[in-house]
N, C-alpha and C positions, 0 to 999 in steps of 0.2 A: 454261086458258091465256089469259094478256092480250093487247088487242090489240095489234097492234103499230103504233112509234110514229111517227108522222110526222115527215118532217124540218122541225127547231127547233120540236117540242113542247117538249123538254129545255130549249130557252134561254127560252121561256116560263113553265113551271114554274119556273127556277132565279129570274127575277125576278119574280116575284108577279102577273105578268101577267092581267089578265082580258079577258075580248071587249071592244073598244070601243065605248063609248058614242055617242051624238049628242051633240057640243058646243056647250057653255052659250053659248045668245046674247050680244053685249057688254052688251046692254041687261040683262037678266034677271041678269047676272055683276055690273055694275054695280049693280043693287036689293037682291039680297044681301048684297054687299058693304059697302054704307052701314049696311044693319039691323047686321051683325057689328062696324062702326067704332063705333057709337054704343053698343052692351056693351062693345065694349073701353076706351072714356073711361068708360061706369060701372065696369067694371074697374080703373080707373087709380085713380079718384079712392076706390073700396072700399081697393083696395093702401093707400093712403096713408091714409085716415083710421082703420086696422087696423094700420097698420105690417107688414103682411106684408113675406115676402123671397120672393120668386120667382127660381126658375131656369129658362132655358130650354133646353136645347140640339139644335142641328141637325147632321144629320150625312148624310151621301148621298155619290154618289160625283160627280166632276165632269159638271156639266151638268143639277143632278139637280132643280135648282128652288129650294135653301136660299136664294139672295141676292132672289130676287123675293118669295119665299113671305114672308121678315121683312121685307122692305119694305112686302110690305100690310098684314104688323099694326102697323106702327110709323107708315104714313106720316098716322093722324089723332090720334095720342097725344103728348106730352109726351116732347123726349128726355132730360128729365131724371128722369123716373120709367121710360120702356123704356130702357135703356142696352143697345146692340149691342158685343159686345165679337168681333174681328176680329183676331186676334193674329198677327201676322208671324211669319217664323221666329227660332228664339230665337239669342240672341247668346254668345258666347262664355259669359260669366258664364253667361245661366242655361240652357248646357249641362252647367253645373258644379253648379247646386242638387238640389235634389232633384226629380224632375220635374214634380210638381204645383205646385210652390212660385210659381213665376210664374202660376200661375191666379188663386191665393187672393184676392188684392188686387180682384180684378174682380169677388166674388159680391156680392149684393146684400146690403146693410142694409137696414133698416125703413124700409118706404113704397118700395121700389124692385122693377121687373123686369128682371133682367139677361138679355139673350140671346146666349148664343154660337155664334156664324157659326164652324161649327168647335169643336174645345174639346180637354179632356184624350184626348177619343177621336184624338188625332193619331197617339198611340200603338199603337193598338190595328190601324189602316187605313193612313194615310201614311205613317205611319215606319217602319211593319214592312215593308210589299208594296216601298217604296222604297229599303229596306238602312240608314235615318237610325238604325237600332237593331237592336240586336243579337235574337234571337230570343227570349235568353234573359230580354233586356229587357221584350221585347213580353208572356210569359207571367207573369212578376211582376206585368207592369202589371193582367193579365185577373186575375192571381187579388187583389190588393191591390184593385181600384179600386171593390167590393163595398160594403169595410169603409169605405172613405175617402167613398161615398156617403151608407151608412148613419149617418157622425157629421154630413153635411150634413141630413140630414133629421130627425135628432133633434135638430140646432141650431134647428133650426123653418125653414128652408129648403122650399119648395115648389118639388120636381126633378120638371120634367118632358124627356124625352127622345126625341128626333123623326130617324126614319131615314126618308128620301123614296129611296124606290124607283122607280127608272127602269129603263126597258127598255135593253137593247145597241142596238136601231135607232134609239131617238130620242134615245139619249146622241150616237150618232153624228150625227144630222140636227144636234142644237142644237149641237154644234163646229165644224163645216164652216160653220153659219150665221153663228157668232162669226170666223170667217176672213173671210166676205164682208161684214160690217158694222163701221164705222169705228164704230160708237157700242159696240159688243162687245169689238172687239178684245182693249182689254183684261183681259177675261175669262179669254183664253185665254193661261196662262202657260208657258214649258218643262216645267213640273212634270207642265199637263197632258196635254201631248203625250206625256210620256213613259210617265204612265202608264195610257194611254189603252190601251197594246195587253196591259194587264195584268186584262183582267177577271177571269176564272175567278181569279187571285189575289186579288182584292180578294173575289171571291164569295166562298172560304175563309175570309179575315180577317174580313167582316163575320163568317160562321157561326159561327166560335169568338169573337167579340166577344158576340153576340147571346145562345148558349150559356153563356158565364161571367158576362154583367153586366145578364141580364135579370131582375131580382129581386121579390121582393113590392114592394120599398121602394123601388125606382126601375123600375119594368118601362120597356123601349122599346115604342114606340108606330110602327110601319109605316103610309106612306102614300104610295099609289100616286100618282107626277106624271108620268106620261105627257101626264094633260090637267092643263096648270099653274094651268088657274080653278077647274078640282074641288078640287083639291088644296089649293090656300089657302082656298077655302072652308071643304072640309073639318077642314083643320088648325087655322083659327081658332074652326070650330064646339068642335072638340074642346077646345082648350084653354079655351075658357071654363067648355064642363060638365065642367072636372077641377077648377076651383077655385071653394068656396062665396064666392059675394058677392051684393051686395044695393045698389041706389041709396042713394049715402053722403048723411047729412042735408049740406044747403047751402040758404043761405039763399037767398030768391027775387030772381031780377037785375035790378035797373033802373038805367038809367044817368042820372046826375047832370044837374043843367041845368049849360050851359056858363057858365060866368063872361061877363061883360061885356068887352066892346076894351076901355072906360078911356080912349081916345083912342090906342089902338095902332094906327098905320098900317104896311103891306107896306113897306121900303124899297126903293129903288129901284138894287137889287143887280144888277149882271151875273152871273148865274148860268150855269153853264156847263151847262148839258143834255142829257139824250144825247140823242142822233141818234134819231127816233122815222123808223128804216127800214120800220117794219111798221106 
């Protein structure tokens, strides 16, 4: 007979929970951090002189860490080769297309990495647990979205697919935080409030998401963000060693001697300045 189980072993098991760690000093978070920035510009510049197509997608439930986690890998790259795609709610029309139809436009061509903040899994999470789709909607989408993978990756598309896993107490701590800080605020939208008291349904939804659309050809990838510096660490570790690259040839930099004034003198402009308050 097992033993029995303590109160909210259940809600730790149900989120992937493990013991907590000691967290990563700023210092130590920050040396990491740099080493991982500097493969992702050799990254960037491989992307581009291979013409790869990368996909990225993020997905968690609110609070879960997606909007910091792609700001650390985008904020030393090029945003014209990491492209963040962020899509609003959809408008009349393209409640009227087919549902992927307004994605398509946003994957990457050659020499790009497209990441989406959110994505067709709107379907699968938001839309269902919120009633934006009918059920019977939500299961076409699980059983279709296999096959609609499978022609991105034999397009030569490199899909990778990233669920950040948070706990029930620190979804709750990081909301109430976004309440108390003007730089958050708007973080937290009606949508989240409402479906904030919908866990165990979203637990479900991810389960049969996870179930129907974890494949050879696109598996999801699980990553604990309880601690938000592990976890971008970790997720930036990871996506590098999912994609072969190598430091792209480029010639070696030196910068040019400046041209001569010629007799160019400063004019003697009023310039309007700003205010140097700091």
């Amino acid at each position: 007979m097992g033993k029995k189980k303590k109160k909210g072993d259940g809600d730790k098991a149900e989120s992937g929970a493990k013991s907590p760690r000691e967290k990563i000093s700023g210092k130590e978070y920050a040396r990491q951090m740099k080493k991982l920035h500097v493969e992702l510009v050799k990254l960037q510049e491989w992307v581009k002189h291979k013409g790869l197509k990368v996909c990225v997608v993020f997905e968690g439930r609110d609070g879960a860490g997606k909007g910091g986690t792609i700001k650390a890998i985008t904020e030393r790259v090029s945003p014209r080769v990491f492209r963040v795609v962020a899509l609003t709610a959809p408008t009349e029309r393209e409640k009227s297309q087919m549902y992927a139809q307004r994605y398509l436009p946003h994957f990457p061509a050659a020499g790009e990495v497209v990441i989406f903040d959110r994505s067709w899994y709107n379907r699968a999470g938001v839309e269902r647990v919120m009633g934006f789709c009918t059920e019977d909607e939500a299961r076409r989408f699980l059983k279709v979205v296999p096959l609609f993978e499978k022609l991105m990756v034999e397009s030569g598309i490199i899909l990778l697919k990233y669920w950040l896993e948070v706990s029930a107490e620190e979804q709750t701590r990081r909301l109430e935080a976004r309440i108390e800080d003007g730089r958050k605020i708007w973080k937290l939208s009606p949508m989240d409030l409402k479906s904030y008291s919908r866990w165990y349904e979203y637990s479900k939804a991810r389960d049969e998401m996870f179930a129907a659309t974890d494949t050879a050809w696109a598996p999801w990838f699980v990553a604990r963000s309880n601690d938000k510096q592990r976890a971008r660490l970790n997720i930036i570790s990871h996506l590098l060693g999912s994609i072969r690259y190598k430091a792209a040839p480029r010639e070696k930099v030196k910068l040019p001697k400046r041209q001569k004034a010629g007799g160019y003198r400063e004019p003697d402009y009023p310039y309007k300045y700003v205010a140097e308050k700091y």
